[in-house]
N, CA, C and O atoms as a DFTB+ gen file, in Angstrom:
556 C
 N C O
     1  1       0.821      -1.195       0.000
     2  2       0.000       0.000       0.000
     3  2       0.870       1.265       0.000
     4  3       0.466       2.161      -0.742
     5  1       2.019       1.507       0.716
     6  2       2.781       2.302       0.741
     7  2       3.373       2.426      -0.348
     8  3       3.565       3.641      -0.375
     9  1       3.905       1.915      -1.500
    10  2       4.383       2.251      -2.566
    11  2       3.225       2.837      -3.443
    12  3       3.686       3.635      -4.259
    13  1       2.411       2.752      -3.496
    14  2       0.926       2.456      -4.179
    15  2       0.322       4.047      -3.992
    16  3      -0.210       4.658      -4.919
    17  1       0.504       4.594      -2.630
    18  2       0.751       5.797      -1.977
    19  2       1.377       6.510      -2.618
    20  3       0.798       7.295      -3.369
    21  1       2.448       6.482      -2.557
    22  2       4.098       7.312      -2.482
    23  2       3.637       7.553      -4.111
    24  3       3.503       8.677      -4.594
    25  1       3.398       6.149      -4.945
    26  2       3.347       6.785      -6.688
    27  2       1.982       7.649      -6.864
    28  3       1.922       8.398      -7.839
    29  1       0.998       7.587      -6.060
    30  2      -0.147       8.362      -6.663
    31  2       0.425       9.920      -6.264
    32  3       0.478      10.808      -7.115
    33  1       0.789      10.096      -5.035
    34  2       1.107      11.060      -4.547
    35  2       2.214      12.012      -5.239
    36  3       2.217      13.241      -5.309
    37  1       3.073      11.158      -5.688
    38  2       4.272      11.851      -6.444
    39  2       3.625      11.866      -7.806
    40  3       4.191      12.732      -8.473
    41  1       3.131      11.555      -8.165
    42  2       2.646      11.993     -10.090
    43  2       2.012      12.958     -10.507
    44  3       0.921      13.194      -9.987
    45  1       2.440      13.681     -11.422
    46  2       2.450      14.888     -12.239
    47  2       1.293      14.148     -13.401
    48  3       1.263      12.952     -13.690
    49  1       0.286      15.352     -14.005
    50  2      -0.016      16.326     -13.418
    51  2      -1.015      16.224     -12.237
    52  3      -2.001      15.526     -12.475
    53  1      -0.968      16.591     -11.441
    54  2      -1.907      16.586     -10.225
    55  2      -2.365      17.516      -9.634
    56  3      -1.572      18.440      -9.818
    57  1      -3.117      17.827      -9.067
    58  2      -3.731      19.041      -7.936
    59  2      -3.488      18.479      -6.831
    60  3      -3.821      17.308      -6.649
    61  1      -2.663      19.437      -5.587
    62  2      -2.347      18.836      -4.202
    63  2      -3.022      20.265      -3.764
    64  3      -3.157      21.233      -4.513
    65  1      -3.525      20.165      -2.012
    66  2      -3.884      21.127      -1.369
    67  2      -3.891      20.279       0.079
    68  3      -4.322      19.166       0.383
    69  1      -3.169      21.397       0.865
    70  2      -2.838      20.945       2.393
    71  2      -3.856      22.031       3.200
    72  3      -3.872      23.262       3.182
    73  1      -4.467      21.320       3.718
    74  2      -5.772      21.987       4.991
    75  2      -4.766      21.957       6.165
    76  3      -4.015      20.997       6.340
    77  1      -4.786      23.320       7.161
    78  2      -4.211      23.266       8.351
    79  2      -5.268      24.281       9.071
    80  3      -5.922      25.167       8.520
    81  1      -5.260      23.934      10.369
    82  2      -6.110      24.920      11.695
    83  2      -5.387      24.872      12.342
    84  3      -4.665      23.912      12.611
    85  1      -5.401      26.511      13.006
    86  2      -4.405      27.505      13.820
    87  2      -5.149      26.473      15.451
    88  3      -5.954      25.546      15.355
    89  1      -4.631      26.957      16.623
    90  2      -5.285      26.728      17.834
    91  2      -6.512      27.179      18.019
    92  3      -7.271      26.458      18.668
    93  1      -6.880      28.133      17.637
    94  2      -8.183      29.175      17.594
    95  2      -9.417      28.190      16.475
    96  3     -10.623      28.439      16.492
    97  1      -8.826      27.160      15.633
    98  2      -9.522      26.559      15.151
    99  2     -10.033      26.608      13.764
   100  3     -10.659      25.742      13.153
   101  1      -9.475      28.319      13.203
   102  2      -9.793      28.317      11.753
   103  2      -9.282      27.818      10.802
   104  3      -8.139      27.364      10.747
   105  1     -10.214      27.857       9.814
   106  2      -8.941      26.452       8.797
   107  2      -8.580      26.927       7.469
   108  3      -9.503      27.311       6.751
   109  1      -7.619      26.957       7.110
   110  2      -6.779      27.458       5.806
   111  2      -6.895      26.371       4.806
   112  3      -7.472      25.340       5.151
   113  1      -6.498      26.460       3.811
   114  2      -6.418      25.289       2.885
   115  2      -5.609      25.963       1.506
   116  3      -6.041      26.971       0.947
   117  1      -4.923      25.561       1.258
   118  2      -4.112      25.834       0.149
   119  2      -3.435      25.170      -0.902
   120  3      -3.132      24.059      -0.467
   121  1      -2.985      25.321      -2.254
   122  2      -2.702      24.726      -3.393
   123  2      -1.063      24.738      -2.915
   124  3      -0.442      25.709      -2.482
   125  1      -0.613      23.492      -3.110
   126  2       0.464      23.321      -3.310
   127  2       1.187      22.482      -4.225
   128  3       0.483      21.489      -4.408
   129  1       2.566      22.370      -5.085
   130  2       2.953      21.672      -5.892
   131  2       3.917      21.563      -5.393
   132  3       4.497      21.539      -6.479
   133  1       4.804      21.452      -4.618
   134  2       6.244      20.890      -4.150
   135  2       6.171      19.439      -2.994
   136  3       7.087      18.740      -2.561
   137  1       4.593      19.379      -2.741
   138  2       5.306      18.374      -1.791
   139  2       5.560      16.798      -2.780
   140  3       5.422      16.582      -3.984
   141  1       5.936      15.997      -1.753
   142  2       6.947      14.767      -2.291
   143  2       7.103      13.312      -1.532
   144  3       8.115      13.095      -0.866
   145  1       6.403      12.646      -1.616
   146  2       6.490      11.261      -0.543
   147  2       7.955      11.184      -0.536
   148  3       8.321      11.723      -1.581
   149  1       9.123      10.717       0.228
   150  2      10.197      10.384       0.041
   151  2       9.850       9.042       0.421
   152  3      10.205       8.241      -0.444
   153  1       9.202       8.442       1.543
   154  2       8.868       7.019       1.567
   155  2       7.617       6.547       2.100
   156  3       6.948       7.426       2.644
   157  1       7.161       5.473       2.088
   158  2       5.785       5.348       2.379
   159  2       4.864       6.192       3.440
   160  3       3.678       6.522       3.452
   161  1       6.079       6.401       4.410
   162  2       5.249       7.517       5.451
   163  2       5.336       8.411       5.696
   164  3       4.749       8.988       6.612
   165  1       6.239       8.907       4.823
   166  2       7.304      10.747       5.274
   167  2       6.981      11.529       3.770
   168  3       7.198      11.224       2.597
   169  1       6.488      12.437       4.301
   170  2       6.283      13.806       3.545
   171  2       7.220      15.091       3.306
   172  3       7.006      15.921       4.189
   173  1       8.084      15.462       2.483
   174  2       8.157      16.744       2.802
   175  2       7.994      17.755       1.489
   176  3       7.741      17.483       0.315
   177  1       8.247      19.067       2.169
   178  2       7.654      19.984       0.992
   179  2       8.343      21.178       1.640
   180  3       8.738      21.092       2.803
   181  1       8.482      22.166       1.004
   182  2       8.631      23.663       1.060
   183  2       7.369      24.897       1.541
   184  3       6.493      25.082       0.696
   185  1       7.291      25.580       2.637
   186  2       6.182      27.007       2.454
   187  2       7.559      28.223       2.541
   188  3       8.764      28.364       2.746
   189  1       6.057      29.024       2.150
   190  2       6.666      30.849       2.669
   191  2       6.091      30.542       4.306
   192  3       5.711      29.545       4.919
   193  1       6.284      32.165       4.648
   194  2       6.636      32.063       6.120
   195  2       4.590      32.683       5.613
   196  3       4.612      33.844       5.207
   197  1       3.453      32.201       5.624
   198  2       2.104      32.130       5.566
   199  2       1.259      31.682       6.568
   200  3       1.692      31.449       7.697
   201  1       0.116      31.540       6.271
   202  2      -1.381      31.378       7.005
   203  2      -0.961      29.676       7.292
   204  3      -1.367      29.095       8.298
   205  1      -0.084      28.993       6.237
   206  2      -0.240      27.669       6.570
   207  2       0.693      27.382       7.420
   208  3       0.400      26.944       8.533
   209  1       2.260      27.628       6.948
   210  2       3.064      27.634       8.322
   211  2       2.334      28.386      10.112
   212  3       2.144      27.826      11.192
   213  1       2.201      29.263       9.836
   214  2       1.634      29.624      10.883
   215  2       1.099      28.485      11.688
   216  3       1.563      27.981      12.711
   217  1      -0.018      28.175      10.985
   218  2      -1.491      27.401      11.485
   219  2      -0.267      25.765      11.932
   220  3      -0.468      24.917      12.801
   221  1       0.552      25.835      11.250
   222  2       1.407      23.938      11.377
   223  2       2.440      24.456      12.532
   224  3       2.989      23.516      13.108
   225  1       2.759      25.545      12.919
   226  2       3.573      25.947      14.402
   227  2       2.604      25.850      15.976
   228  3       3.008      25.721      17.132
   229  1       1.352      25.962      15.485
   230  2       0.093      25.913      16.686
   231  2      -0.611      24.830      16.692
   232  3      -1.180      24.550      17.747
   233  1      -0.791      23.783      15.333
   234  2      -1.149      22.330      15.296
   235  2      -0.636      21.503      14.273
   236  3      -0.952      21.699      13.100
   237  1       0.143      20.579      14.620
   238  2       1.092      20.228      13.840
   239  2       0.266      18.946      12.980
   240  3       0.983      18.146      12.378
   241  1      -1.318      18.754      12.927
   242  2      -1.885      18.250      12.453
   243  2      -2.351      18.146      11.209
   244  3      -3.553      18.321      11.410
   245  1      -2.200      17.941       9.766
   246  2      -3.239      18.867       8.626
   247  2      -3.138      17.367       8.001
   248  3      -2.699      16.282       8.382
   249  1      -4.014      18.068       6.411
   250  2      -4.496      16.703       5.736
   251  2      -4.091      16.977       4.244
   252  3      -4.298      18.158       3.966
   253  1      -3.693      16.414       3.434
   254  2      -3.364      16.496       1.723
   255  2      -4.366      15.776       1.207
   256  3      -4.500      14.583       1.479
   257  1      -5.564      16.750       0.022
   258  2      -6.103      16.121      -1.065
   259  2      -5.261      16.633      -1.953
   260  3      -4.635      17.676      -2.140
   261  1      -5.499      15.143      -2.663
   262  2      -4.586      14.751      -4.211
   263  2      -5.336      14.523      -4.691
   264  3      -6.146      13.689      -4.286
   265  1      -5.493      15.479      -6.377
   266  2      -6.443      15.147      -7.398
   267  2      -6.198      15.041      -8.543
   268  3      -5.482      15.882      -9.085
   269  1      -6.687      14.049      -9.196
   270  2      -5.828      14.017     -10.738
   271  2      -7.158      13.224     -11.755
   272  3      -7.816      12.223     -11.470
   273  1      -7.214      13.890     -12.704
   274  2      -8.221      14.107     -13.829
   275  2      -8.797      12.621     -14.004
   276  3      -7.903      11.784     -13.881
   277  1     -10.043      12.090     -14.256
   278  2     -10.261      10.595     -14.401
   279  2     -11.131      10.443     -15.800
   280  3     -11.851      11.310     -16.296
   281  1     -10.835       8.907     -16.385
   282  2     -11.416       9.623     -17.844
   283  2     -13.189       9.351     -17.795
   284  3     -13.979       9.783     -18.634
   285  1     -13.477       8.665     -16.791
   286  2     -15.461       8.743     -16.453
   287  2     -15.693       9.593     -15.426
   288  3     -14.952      10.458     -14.961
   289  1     -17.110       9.176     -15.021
   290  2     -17.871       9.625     -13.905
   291  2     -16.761       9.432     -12.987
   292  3     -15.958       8.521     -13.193
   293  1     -16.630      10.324     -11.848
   294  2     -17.321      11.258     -11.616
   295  2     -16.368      12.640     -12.623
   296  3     -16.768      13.778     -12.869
   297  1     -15.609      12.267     -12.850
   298  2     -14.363      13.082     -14.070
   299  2     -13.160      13.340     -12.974
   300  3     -12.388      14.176     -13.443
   301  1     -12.746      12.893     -11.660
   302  2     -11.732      12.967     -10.810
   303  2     -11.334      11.610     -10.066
   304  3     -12.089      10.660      -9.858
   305  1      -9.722      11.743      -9.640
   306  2      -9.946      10.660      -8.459
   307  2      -8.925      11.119      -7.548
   308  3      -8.028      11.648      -8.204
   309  1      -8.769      11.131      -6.736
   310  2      -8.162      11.195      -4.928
   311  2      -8.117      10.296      -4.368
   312  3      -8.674       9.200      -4.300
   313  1      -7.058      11.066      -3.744
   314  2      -7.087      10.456      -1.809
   315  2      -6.923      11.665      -0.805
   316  3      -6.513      12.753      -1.209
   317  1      -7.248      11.447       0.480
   318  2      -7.205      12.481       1.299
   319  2      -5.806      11.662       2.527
   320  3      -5.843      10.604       3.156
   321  1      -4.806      12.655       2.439
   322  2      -3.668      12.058       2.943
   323  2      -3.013      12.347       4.136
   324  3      -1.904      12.876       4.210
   325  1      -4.032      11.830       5.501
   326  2      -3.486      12.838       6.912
   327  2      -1.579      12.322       7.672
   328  3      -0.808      11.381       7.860
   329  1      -1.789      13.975       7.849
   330  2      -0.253      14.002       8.353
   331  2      -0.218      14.694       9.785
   332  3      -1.125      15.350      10.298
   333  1       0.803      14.455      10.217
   334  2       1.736      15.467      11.554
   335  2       3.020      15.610      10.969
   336  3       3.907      14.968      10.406
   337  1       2.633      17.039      11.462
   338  2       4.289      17.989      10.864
   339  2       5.209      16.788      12.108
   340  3       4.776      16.204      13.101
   341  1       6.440      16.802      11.546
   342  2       7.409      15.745      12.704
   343  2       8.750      16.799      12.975
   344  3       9.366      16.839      14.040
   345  1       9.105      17.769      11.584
   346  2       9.952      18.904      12.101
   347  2       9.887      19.644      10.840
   348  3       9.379      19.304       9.772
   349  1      10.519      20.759      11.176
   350  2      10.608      21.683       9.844
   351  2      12.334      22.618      10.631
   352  3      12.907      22.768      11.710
   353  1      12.473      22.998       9.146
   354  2      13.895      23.532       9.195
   355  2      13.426      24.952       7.947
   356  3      12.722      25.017       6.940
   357  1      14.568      26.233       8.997
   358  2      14.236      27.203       8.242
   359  2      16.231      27.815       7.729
   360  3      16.777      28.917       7.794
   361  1      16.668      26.608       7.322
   362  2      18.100      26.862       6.530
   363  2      18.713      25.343       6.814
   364  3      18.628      24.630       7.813
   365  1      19.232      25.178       5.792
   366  2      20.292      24.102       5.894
   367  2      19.986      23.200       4.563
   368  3      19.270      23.499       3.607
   369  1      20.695      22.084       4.773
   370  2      20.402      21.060       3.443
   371  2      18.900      20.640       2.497
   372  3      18.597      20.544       1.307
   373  1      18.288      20.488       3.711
   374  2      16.626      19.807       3.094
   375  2      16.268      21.009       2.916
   376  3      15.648      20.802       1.872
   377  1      16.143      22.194       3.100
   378  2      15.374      23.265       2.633
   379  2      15.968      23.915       1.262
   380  3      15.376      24.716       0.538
   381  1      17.384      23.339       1.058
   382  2      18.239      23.749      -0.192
   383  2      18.073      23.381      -1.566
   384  3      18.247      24.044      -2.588
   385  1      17.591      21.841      -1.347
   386  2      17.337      20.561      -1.602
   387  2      15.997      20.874      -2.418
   388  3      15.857      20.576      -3.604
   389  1      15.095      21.469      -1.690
   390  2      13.790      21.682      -2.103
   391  2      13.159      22.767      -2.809
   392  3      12.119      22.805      -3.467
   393  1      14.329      23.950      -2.425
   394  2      14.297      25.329      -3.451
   395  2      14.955      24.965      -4.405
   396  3      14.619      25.458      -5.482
   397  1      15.881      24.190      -4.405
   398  2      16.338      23.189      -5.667
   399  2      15.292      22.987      -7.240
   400  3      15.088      23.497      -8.341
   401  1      14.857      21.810      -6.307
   402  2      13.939      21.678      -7.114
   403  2      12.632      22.662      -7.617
   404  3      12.143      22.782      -8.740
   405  1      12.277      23.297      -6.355
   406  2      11.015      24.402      -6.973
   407  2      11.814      25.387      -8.194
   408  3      11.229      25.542      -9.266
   409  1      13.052      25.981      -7.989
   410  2      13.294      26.379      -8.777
   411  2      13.324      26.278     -10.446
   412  3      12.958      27.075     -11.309
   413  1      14.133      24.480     -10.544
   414  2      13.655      23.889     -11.663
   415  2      12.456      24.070     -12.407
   416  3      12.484      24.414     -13.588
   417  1      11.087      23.791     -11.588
   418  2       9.515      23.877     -12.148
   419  2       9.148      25.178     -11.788
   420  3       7.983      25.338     -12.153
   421  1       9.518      26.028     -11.331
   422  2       8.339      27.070     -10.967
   423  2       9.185      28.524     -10.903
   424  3       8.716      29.650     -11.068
   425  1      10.669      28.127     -10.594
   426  2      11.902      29.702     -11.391
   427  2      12.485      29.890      -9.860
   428  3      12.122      29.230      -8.886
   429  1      13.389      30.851      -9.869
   430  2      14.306      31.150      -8.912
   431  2      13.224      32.068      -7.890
   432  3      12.952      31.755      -6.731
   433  1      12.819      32.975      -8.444
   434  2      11.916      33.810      -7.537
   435  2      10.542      32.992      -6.334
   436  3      10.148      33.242      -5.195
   437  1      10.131      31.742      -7.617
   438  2       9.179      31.424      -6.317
   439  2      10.138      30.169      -5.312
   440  3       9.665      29.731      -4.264
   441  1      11.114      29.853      -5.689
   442  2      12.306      29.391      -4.579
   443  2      12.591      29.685      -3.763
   444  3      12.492      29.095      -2.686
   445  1      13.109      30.837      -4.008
   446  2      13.597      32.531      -3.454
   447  2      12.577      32.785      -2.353
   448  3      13.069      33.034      -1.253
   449  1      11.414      32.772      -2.429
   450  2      10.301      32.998      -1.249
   451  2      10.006      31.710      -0.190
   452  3       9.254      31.823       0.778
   453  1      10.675      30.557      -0.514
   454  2       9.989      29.368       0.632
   455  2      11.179      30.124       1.789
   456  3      12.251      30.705       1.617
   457  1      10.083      29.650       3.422
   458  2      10.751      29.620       4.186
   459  2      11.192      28.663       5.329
   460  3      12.127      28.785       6.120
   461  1      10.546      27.976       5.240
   462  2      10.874      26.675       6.064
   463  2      10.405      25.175       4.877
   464  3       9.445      25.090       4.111
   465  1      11.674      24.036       5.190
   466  2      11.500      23.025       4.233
   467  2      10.732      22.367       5.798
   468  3      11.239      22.647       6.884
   469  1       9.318      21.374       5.677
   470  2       8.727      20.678       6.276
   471  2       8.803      18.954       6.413
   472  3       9.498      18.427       5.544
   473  1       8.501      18.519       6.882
   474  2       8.648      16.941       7.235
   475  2       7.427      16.560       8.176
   476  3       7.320      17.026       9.310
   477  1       6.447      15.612       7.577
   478  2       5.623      15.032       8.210
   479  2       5.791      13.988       7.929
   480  3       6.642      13.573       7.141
   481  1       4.582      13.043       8.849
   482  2       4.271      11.349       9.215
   483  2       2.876      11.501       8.849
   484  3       2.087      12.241       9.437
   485  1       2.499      10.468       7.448
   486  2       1.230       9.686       7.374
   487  2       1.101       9.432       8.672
   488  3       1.944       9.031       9.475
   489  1      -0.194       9.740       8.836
   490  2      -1.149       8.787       9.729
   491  2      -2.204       8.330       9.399
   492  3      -2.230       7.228       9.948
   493  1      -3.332       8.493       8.714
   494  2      -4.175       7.926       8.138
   495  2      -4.041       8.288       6.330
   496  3      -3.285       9.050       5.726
   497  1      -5.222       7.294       5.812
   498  2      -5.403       7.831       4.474
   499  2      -6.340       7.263       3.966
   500  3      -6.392       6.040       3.837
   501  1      -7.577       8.377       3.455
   502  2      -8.874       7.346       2.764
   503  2      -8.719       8.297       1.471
   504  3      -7.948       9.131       0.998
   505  1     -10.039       7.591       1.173
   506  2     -10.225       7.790      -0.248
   507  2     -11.201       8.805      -0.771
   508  3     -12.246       8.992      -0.148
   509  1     -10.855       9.682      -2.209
   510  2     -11.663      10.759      -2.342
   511  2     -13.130      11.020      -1.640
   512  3     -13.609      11.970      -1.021
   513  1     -13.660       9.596      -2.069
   514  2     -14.953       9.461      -1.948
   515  2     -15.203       8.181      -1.018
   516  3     -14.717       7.102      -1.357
   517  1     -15.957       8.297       0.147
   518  2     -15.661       7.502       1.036
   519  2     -16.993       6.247       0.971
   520  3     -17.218       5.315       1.742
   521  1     -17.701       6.680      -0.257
   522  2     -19.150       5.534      -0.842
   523  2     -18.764       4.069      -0.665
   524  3     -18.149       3.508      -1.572
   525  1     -19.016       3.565       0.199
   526  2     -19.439       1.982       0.116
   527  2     -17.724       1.402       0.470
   528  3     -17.162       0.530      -0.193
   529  1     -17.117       2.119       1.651
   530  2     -15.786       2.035       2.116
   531  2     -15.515       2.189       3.686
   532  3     -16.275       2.990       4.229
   533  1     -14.899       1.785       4.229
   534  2     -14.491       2.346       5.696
   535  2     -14.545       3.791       5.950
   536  3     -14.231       4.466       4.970
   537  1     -14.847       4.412       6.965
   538  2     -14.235       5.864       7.590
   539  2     -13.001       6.248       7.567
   540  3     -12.715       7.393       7.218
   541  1     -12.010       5.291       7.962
   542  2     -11.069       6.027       7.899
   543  2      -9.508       4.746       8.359
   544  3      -9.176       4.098       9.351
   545  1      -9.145       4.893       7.404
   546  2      -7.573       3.365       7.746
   547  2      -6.105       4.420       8.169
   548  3      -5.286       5.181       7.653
   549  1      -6.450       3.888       9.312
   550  2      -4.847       4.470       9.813
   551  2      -3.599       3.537       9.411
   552  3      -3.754       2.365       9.068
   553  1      -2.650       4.017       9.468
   554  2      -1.402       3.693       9.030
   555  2      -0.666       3.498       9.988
   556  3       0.512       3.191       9.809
């Protein structure tokens, strides 16, 4: 299942968006394209210093939908991919590593703006649509 993971998650082209809530409880949600399974259970990715970092310094809890075009009904397919931030770094190798690469796809300037490279742990993961399936399979 973990490899099975790691390839849906890493494939281009896709729509990713990470949901996070501050302590106060409000919830952000945002488009992202840098994050990256490195292995079945570890996440990481690049932010600016934003609403989402913020909200992942006060609950280190959030969730990744992954969406990528399907050729029937319903015309999409997902997964919803829960994490805990486990650490984040604001200089050094993994954050170098990762403006690295954003730079490659997206140019020096939006590189130039990440400020902390992130690292989370799967903990659960269901499916777009949860019709005629379990609630919810932890990992």
């Amino acid at each position: 299942m973990y490899e099975k993971l790691m390839d849906y998650f890493n494939k281009q082209p896709r729509i990713g968006t990470l949901s996070t809530a501050g302590k106060d409880g409000k919830v952000d949600v945002a488009y992202f394209g840098s994050p990256r399974m490195i292995d079945g259970k570890t996440v990481v990715m690049a932010v600016r210093k934003n609403q989402t970092f913020a909200n992942l310094m006060e609950n280190p809890n959030a969730a990744f939908m992954i969406l990528e075009q399907a050729g029937g009904p319903p015309g999409w397919k997902g997964v919803r991919v829960y994490v805990k931030l486990t650490d984040y770094q604001t200089s050094g190798e993994k954050l170098d590593m990762i403006k690295k690469a954003i730079a490659e796809k997206a140019g020096e300037e939006t590189a130039k703006s990440m400020h902390a490279a992130l690292t989370f742990e799967v903990t659960a993961v269901r499916p777009l649509m949860d019709v005629g399936q379990g609630w919810e399979k932890s990992i």
